[in-house]
C-alpha positions in Angstrom: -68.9 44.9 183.8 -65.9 44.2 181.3 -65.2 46.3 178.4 -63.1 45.6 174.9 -63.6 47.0 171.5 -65.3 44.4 170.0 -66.7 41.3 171.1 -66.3 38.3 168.8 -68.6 35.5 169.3 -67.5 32.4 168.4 -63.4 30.7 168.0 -64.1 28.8 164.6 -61.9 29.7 161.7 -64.0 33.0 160.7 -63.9 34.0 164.6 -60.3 33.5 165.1 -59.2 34.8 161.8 -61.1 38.4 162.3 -59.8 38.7 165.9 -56.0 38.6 164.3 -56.5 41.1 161.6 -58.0 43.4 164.5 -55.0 42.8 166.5 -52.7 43.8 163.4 -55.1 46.6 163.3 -54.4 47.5 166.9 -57.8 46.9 168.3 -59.0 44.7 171.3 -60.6 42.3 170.8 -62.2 39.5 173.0 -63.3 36.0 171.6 -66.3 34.6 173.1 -66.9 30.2 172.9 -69.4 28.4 174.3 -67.2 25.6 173.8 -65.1 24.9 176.7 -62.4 22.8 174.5 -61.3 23.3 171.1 -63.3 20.7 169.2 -62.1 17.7 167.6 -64.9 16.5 165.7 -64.1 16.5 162.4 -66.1 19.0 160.3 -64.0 21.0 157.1 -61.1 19.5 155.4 -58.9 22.4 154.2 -58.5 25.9 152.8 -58.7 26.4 149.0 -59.0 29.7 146.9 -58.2 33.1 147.4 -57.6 32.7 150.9 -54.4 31.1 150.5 -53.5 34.3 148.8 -54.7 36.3 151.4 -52.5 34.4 154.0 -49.6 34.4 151.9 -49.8 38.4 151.8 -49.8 38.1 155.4 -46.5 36.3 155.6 -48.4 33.1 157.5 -49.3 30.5 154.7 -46.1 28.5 155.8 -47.7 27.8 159.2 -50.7 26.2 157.8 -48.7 24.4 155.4 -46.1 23.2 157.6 -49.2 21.6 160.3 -50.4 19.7 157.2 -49.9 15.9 157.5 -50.7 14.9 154.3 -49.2 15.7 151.0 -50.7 18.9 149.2 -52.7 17.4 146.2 -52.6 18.2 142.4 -55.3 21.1 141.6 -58.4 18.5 140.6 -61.6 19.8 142.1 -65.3 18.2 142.3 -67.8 20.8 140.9 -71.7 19.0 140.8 -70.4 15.8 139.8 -68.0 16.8 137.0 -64.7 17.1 137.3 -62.5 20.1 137.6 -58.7 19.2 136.2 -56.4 22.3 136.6 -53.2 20.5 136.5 -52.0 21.7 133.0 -53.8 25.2 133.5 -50.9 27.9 133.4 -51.4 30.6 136.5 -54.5 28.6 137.9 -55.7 30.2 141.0 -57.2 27.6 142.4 -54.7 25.2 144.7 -56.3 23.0 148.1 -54.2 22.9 151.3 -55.5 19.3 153.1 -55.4 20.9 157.0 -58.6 19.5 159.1 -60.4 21.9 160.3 -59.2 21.2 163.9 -55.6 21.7 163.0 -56.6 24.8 161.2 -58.4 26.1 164.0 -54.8 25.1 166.1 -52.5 27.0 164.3 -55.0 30.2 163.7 -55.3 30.1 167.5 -51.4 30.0 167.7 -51.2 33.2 166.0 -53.8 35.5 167.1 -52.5 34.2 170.8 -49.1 35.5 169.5 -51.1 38.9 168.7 -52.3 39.4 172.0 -55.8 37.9 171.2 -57.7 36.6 174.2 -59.5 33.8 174.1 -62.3 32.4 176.9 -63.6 29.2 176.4 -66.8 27.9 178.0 -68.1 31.3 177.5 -72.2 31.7 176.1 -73.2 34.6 174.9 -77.3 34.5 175.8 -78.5 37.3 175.2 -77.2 41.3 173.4 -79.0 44.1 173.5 -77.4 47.6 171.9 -77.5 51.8 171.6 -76.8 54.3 169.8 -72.5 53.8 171.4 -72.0 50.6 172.7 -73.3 46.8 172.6 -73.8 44.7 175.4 -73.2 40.7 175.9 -74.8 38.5 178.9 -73.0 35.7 179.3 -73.1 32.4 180.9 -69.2 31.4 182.2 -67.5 28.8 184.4 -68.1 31.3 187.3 -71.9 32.5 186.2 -73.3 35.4 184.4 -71.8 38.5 183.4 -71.8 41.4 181.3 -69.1 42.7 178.6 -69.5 46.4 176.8 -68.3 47.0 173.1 -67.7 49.0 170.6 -69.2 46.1 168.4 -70.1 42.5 167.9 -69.5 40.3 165.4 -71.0 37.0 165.3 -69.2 34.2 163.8 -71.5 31.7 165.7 -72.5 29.0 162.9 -75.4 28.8 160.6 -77.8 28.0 163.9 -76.4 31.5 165.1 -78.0 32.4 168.0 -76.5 36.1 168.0 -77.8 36.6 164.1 -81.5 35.8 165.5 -81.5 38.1 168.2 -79.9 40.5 166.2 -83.2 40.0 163.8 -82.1 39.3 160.8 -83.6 37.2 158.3 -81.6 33.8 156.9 -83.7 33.0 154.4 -82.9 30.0 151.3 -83.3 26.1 151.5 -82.0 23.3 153.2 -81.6 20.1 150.3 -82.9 16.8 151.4 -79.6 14.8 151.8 -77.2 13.9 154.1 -73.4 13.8 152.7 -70.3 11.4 154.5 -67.0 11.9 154.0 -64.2 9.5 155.1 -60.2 9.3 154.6 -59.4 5.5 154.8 -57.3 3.0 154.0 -58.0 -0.2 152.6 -56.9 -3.7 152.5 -54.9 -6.1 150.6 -58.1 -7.5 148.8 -59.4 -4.4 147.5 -56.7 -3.8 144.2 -55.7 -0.7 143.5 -54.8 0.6 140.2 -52.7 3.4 139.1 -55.3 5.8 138.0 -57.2 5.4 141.1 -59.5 2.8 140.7 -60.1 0.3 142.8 -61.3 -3.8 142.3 -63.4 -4.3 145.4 -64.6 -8.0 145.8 -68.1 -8.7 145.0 -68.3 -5.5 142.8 -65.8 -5.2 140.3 -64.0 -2.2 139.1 -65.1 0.9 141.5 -63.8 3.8 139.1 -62.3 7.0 140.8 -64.7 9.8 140.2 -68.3 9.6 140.8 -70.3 6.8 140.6 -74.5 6.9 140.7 -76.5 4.4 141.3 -80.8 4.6 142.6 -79.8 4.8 146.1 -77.4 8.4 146.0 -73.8 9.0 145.0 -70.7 7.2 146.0 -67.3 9.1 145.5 -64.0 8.0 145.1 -60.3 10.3 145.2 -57.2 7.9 145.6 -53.6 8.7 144.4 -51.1 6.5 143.5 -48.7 8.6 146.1 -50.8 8.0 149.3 -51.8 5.0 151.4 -55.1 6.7 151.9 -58.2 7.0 150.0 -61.5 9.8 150.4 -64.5 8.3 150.0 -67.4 9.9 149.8 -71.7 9.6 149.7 -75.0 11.2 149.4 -78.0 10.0 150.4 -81.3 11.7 150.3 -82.5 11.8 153.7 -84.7 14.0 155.9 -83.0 12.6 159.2 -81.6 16.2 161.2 -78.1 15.0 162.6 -76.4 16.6 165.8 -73.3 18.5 164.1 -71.9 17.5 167.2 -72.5 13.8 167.0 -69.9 12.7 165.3 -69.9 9.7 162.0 -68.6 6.3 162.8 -67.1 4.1 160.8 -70.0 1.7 161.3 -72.8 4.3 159.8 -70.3 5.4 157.2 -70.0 1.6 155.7 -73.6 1.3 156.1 -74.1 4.1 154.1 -71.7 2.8 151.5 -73.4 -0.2 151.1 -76.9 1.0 150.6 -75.3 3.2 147.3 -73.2 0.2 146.2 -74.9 -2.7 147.3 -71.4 -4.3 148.5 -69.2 -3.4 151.7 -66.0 -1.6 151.1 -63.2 -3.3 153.1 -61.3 -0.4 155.6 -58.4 -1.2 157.7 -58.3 2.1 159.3 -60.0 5.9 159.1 -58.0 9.2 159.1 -61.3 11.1 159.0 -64.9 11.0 159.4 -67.4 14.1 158.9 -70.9 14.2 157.8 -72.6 17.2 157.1 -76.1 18.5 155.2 -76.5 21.4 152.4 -77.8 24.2 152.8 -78.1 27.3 150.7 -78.9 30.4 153.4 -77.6 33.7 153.0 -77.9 36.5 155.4 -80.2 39.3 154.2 -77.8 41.8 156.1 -75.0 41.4 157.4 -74.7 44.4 159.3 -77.2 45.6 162.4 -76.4 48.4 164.2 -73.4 47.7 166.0 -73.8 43.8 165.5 -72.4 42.1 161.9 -72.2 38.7 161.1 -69.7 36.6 159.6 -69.0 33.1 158.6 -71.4 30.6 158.6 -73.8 33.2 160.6 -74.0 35.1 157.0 -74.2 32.3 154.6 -74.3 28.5 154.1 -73.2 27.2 150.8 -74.0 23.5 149.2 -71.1 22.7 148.2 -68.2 21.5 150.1 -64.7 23.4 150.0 -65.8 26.9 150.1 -67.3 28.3 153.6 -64.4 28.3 155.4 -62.3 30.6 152.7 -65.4 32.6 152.6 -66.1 33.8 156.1 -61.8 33.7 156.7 -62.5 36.5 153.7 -65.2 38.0 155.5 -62.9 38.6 158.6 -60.2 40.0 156.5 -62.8 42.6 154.6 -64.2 43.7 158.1 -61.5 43.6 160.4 -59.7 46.9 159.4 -62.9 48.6 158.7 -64.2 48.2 162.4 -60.8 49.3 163.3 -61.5 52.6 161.7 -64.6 52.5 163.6 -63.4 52.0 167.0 -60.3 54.5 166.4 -63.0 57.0 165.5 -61.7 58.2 162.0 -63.9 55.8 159.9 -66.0 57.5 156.8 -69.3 57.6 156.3 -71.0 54.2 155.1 -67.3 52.8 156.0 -68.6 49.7 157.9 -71.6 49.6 155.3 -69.7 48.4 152.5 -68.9 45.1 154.6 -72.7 43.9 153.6 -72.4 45.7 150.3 -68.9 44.0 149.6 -69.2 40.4 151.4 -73.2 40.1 150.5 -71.4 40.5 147.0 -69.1 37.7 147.1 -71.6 35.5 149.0 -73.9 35.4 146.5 -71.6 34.6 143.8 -70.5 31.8 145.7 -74.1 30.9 146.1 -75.0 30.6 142.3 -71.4 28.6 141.5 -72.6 25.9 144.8 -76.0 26.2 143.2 -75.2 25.6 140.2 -73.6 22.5 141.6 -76.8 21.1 143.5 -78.6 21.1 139.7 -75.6 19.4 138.1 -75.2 16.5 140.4 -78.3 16.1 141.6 -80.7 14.4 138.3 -80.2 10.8 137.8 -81.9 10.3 134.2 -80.6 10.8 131.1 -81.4 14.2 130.1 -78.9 15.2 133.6 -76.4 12.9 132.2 -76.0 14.9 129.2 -76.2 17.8 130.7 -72.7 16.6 133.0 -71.6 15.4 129.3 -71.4 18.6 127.9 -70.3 20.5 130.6 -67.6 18.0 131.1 -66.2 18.6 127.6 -66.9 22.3 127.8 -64.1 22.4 130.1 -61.6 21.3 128.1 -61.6 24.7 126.6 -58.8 26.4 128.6 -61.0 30.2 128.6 -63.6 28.0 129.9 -61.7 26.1 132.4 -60.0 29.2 133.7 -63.2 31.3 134.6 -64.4 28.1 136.3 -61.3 28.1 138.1 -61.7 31.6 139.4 -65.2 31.2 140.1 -64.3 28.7 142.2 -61.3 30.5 144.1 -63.4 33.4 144.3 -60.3 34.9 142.7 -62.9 37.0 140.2 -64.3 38.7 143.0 -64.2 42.3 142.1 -66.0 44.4 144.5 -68.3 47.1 143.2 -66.3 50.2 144.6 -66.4 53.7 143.2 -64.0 53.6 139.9 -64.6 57.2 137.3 -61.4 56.1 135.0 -62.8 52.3 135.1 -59.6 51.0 135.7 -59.6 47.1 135.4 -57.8 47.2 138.7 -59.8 49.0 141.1 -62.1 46.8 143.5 -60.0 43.8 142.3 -57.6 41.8 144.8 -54.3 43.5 144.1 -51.7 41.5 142.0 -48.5 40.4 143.2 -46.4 42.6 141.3 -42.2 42.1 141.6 -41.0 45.4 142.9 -37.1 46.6 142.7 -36.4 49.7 144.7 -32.6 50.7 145.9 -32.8 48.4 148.6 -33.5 45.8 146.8 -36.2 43.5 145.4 -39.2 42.4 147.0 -43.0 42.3 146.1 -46.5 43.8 147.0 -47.3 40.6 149.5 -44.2 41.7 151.4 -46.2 45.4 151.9 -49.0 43.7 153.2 -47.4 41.6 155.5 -48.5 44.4 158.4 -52.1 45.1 157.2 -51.7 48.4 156.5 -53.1 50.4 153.0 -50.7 51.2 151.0 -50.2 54.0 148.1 -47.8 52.2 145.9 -46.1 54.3 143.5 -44.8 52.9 140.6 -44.1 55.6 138.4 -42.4 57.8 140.0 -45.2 60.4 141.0 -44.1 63.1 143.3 -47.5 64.8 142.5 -49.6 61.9 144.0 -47.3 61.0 147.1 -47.6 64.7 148.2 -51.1 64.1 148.1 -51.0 61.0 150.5 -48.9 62.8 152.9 -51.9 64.1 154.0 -53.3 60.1 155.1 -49.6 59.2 156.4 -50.6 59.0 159.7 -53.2 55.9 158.3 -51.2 54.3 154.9 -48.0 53.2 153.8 -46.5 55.2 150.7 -43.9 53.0 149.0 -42.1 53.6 145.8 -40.4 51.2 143.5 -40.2 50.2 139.8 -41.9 47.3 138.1 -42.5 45.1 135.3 -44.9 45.2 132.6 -46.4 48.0 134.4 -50.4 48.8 134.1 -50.7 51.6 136.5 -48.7 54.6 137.4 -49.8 54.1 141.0 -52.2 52.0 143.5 -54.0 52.8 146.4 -54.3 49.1 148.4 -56.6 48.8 151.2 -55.5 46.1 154.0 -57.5 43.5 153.0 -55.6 43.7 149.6 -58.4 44.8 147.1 -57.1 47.7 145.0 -59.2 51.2 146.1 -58.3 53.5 143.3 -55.7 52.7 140.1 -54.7 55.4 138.1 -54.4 54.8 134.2 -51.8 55.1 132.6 -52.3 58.3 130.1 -54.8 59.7 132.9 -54.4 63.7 133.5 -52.4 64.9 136.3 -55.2 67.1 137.6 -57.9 64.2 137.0 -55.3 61.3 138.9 -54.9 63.8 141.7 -58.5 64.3 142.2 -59.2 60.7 142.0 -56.6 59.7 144.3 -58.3 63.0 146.8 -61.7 61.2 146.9 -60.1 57.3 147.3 -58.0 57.9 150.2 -60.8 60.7 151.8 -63.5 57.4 151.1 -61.6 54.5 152.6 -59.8 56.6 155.0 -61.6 59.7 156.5 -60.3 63.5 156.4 -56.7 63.9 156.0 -54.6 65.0 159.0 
């Protein structure tokens, strides 16, 4: 029998990302893949979002932009067949780093592995049963069954998750009847390309960047005038069910190209081929017993760009609270506000995708006008910034207890310059280490006695800042702001507020 503190089934982006933030956290992990070799099937393209935040808080977004291969594009986004141009939108939250998701996956793995994360490939979880104090894997290995003991287990298994159904919980929503293809390719000397991205394709005409609809599904187009290669993109209404792990050929790819267009599209080579089908599926719980789930194994989203930021969030939102759990000082309802917190975010990313599968999806004219307006609806900069957030999940603010209802509080903490004695620095530079933080900002003697209390579990940190909105904040790890105090608040009222926060999110004071 081997034991860990938590068992973490599955080494996909969500899987990998949780068991680093439990490392920083100082827990155990182990990381469980049925998969004997990282795979190299090409499945997501890149981060986008809040997530890039989140690893730039961290100190690690240069790693994952240093292993991309291709240039990092300008901030224009497909949203249901419209388009989403953020180029000239001051402070836009919502940037794209182009890193496949096998890369991804590579230089994740490189840092929990730096962490002390273990890894076992080849590894099938079968079958979990649990108690009241510990959760039990069977698993299938190289070398036969066996049995590892936790703490907890968190599945990060896929949308087929095999953990979430023994587990017994319900997946319910809707699987949309089309099949979607994505390719990076190059093309030849024949097809003309213009400077704004459209292309002259013989026996066709002008093939307009954008989208383009015709009877037979949707053909997509995203060329720049700074890169040899082109996407290319189609959906098809189908009700075929595809392997995931068969992977698209070029072959079924062009075929699919010419039943939208009715022509072939000339390639000379392909950087990248996925195919992949919408679903909209979202956990009822994502928390049973000792067993959570995260990822894909919580929710499916139709709409590309968004589920790997999402469960990489879920990870971050989890990972310190099952520390608190395994080092035995967690609250009450601690590890219950993952599903009241994550459920949160997943279904506000579920009515944006959603509201995506309505506006591409109608063909006649009444669904052209509908794309019409919404089109020139964005060229209103309020407008085009809250569909910019939406779509970073950068408006997520998390439904935490907040009795002075400072705009702050449950919000992802802003990345405020700070000047102390020893010099300058800034609030992503705190979080580099996971820890919370009680950052005072106004010089508060009264509150940091208070938090002496919780030094043995935060950070307090003093400095002075610009344009400053709150005499102090009380940061969890995963960066969302877990009390703010206002400004003209009382000092008897702020210390009480900042008694209840830090006995909340962090237990009984030493």
């Amino acid at each position: 029998m081997q034991n860990t503190d938590v068992i973490i089934v599955g080494a996909g982006p969500t899987g990998l990302m949780l068991a680093a933030e439990l490392r920083l956290a100082g827990v155990t992990p182990l990381v469980l893949e049925r998969q004997p070799q990282p795979r190299h099937v090409p499945k997501a393209g890149g981060l986008g979002g809040q997530v890039l935040e989140l690893l730039r808080y961290r100190g690690v977004l240069d790693r994952f932009e240093a292993a991309c291969t291709d240039p990092i594009p300008a901030p224009r986004f497909p949203f249901g067949g419209v388009h989403l141009d953020l180029t000239q939108l001051p402070g836009n939250p919502m940037h794209a780093l182009p890193l496949p998701q096998q890369h991804l996956e590579e230089v994740l793995g490189q840092w929990a592995g730096e962490l002390g994360v273990e890894i076992q490939r080849g590894h099938q979880v079968v079958g979990v049963r649990q108690d009241a104090d510990t959760v039990t894997a069977e698993v299938n290995g190289p070398d036969g069954t066996y049995e590892v003991t936790a703490g907890y287990l968190v599945a990060c298994d896929g949308g087929r998750s095999r953990i979430r159904d023994i587990a017994g919980i319900p997946f319910p929503g809707n699987t949309y009847p089309e099949v979607n293809r994505l390719a990076q390719i190059t093309v030849p000397d024949s097809v003309i390309r213009h400077d704004n991205g459209d292309l002259e394709v013989p026996g066709y005409g002008r093939l307009r960047s954008g989208f383009t609809r015709t009877e037979h599904g949707l053909f997509g187009l995203g060329a720049s005038p700074t890169s040899e290669s082109m996407a290319v993109y189609t959906t098809e209404d189908e009700t075929e069910d595809y392997d995931d792990d068969a992977p698209l050929t070029l072959t079924e790819m062009q075929d699919s190209i010419r039943r939208v267009l009715g022509v072939d599209l000339p390639v000379t080579d392909t950087l990248r081929l996925s195919r992949f089908t919408f679903k909209a599926r979202q956990a009822e719980r994502y928390r049973e017993g000792r067993i959570m789930v995260a990822g894909d194994a919580a929710h499916l989203f139709p709409a590309t760009g968004v589920a790997i930021s999402a469960g990489m969030l879920d990870a971050v939102n989890l990972a310190w609270k099952l520390a608190a759990a395994v080092g035995g000082w967690a609250p009450a309802g601690l590890l219950d506000t993952y599903h009241e917190e994550r459920h949160f975010a997943g279904a506000r990313t579920m009515l944006h995708t959603r509201a995506q599968v309505s506006l591409r999806s109608g063909h006649d004219p009444a669904d052209e006008a509908l794309r019409t307006v919404f089109q020139e609806l964005l060229t209103d900069e309020p407008a085009l910034r809250r569909m910019a957030a939406l779509l970073a999940g950068s408006d997520i603010r998390y439904p935490v207890p907040n009795p002075n209802g400072h705009t702050l509080t449950g919000a992802f903490v802003p990345d405020l310059t700070l000047h102390t004695e020893a010099g300058t620095s800034s609030v992503a530079d705190l979080l580099h280490t996971a820890r919370p933080i009680l950052l005072d900002l106004a010089d508060r003697a009264d509150l940091r006695e208070i938090a002496r209390n919780w030094q043995h579990r935060i950070d307090i940190r003093t400095a002075k800042t610009g344009d400053r909105q709150t005499d102090a904040l009380l940061i969890r790890p995963d960066g969302h702001v877990a009390w703010a105090a206002t400004l003209d608040e009382p000092a008897d009222t702020a210390a009480a507020g900042l008694r209840a926060a830090l006995s909340a999110w962090f237990g009984e004071p030493a």
